[in-house]
N, C-alpha and C positions, 0 to 999 in steps of 0.2 A: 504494500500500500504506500502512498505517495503522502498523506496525512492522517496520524494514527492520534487520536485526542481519547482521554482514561481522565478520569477523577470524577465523573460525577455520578449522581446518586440523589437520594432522601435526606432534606436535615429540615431539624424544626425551625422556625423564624430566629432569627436572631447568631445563628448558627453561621460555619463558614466549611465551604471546600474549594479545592484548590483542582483547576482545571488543566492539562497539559498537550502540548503539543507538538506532536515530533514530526519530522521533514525529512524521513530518511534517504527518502527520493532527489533530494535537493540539496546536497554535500559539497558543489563545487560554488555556490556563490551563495551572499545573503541576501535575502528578499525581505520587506518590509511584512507583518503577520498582521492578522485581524483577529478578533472574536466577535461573530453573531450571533443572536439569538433570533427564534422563531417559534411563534406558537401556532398550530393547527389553522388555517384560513386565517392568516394575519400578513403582512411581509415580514421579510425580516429587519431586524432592527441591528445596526451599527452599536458595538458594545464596548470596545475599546483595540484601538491598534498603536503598534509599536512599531519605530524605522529598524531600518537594516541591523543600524548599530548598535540601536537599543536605549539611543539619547533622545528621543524624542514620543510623548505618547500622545495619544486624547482618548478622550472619554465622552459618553453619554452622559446627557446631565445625570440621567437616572440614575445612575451609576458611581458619580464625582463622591469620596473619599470614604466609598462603603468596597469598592474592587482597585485592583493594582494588575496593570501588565507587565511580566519582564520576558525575559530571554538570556537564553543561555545558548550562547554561539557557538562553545567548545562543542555542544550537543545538540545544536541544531533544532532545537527546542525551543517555543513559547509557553508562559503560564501565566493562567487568570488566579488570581488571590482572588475569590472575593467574602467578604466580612458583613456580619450585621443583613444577611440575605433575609428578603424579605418574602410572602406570598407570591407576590406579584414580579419576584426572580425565574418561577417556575416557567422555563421553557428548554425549547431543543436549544445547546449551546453547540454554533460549529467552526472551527477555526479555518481559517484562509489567510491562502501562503499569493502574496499581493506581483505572482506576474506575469505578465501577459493577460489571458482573460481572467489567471487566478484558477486556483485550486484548495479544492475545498473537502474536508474530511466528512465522515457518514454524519457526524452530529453524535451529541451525546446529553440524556436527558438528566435535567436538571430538577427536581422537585422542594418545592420548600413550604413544609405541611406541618401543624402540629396533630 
């Protein structure tokens, strides 16, 4: 697989998981990463991305000082932190690798229930 994203699951509100994302497909150069989200007949929503180098990020307001994006370039890897996750967190999270038209992993769901 070309984008292989692991860490999400069930947590009650207020709770936190840590999303990841590997690019093993794409070893010889760095591309800038995303994370969206999507819920069932909705589009998807822009959730936070990071550049190449990993000095640069943005955020969804929805999002602003409740998630963190980083990367880890030795491993070719992006990760969503996010903290203080709320109901209204619960959707499909999927990571995109930002090139050409982009490439995008199967999604992975995210629930946040008590």
């Amino acid at each position: 697989a070309q984008i292989v994203e692991s860490g999400g699951g069930l947590v009650q509100p207020g709770g936190s998981l840590r999303l990841s994302c590997a690019a093993p497909g794409f070893t010889r150069n760095l591309y800038p990463m995303s994370w969206y989200r999507q819920a069932p007949g909705k589009d998807s929503e822009l959730v936070a991305s990071i550049s190449s180098a990993g000095d640069s990020t943005n955020y969804a307001d929805s999002v602003k000082g409740r998630f963190t994006i980083s990367r880890d370039n030795a491993k070719n890897t992006a990760y969503l932190q996010m903290n203080n996750l709320k109901p209204e967190d619960t959707d499909l999270y999927y990571c995109r690798l930002e090139y050409g038209n982009g490439y995008s992993g199967q999604g992975i769901q995210v629930t946040v229930s008590s």
